[in-house]
C-alpha positions as CSV (number, residue, x, y, z in Angstrom):
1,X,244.7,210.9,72.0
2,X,242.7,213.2,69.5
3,X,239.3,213.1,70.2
4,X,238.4,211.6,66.9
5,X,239.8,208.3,67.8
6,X,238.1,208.2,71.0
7,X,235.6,206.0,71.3
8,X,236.8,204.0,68.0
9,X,236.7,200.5,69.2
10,X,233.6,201.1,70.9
11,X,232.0,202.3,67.7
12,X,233.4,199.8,65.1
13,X,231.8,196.9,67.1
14,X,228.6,198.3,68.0
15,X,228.3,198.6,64.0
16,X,229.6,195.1,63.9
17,X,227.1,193.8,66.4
18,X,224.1,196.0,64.9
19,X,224.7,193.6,62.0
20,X,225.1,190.4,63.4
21,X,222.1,191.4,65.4
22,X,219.6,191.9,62.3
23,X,221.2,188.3,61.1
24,X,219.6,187.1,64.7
25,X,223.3,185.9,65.3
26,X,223.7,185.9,68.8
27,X,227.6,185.9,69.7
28,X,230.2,187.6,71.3
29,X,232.2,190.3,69.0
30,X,236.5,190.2,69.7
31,X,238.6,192.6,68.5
32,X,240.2,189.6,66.5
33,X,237.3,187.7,65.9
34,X,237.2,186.7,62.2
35,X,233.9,188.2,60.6
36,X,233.4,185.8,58.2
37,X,233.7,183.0,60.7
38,X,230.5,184.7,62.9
39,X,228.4,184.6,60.2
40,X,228.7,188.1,58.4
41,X,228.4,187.0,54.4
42,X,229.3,189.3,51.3
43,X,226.3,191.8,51.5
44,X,227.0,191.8,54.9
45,X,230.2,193.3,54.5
46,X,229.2,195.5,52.3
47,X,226.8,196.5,55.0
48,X,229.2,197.5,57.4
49,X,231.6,199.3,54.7
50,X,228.7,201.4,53.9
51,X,228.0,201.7,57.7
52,X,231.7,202.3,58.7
53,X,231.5,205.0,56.0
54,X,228.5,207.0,57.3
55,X,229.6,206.4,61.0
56,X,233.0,207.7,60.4
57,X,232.3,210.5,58.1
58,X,234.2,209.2,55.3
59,X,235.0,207.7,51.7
60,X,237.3,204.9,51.8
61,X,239.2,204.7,48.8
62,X,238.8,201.5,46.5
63,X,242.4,200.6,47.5
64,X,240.9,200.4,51.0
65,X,238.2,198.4,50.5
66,X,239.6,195.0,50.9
67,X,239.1,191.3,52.7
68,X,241.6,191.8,54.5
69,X,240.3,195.3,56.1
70,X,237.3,193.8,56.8
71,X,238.8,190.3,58.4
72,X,237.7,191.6,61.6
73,X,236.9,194.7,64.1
74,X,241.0,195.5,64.3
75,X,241.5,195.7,61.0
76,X,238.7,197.7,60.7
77,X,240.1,200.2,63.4
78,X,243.3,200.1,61.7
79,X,241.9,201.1,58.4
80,X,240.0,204.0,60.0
81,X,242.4,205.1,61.9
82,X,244.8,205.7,59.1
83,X,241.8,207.1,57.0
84,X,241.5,209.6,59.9
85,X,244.8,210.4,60.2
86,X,245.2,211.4,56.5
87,X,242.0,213.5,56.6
88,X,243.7,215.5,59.7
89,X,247.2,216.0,57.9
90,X,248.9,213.9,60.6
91,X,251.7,211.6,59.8
C-alpha cells in the first residue's frame, strides 16, 4: 500500500468525529454509519468537505462533491482514494 493511503480510515473519521464532537454529539462513528442519521446537517457537511480538502491536500472536483460521497466515512475513503489515485497517475 502507498503510503498516502495509510492511515486513511483513521483520518477520515477522526475529521468525522472532530465534527460531531463540536455538535456535542456523543456517538460512535462506523465506517457505514449514515452521517446524516448521527446528526451531521448541511453546513456540517460542508464542514467536513472543506476539512477532507485541507486534510488531504486536495480540490475535489464539483462532480465529486455529492450526497452520496458524503453518505458516510466509506464513501468518503472511496472518494479520496480515487482523488489520490488520479493525482499520482495510477490507474
Amino acid at each position: 500500500m502507498s503510503p498516502i493511503f495509510e492511515n486513511l480510515q483513521d483520518r477520515v473519521l477522526t475529521l468525522v468525529t472532530a465534527i460531531l464532537n463540536q455538535n456535542s454529539i456523543a456517538t460512535e462513528v462506523l465506517r457505514n454509519s449514515r452521517l446524516v442519521e448521527m446528526g451531521l446537517n448541511s453546513m456540517d457537511m460542508v464542514n467536513l468537505m472543506l476539512s477532507v480538502e485541507a486534510e488531504f491536500d486536495l480540490m475535489l472536483p464539483p462532480s465529486e462533491i455529492t450526497p452520496d460521497n458524503f453518505r458516510s466515512v466509506e464513501m468518503i475513503e472511496r472518494m479520496v482514494a480515487k482523488q489520490l489515485e488520479l493525482r499520482q497517475g495510477v490507474s
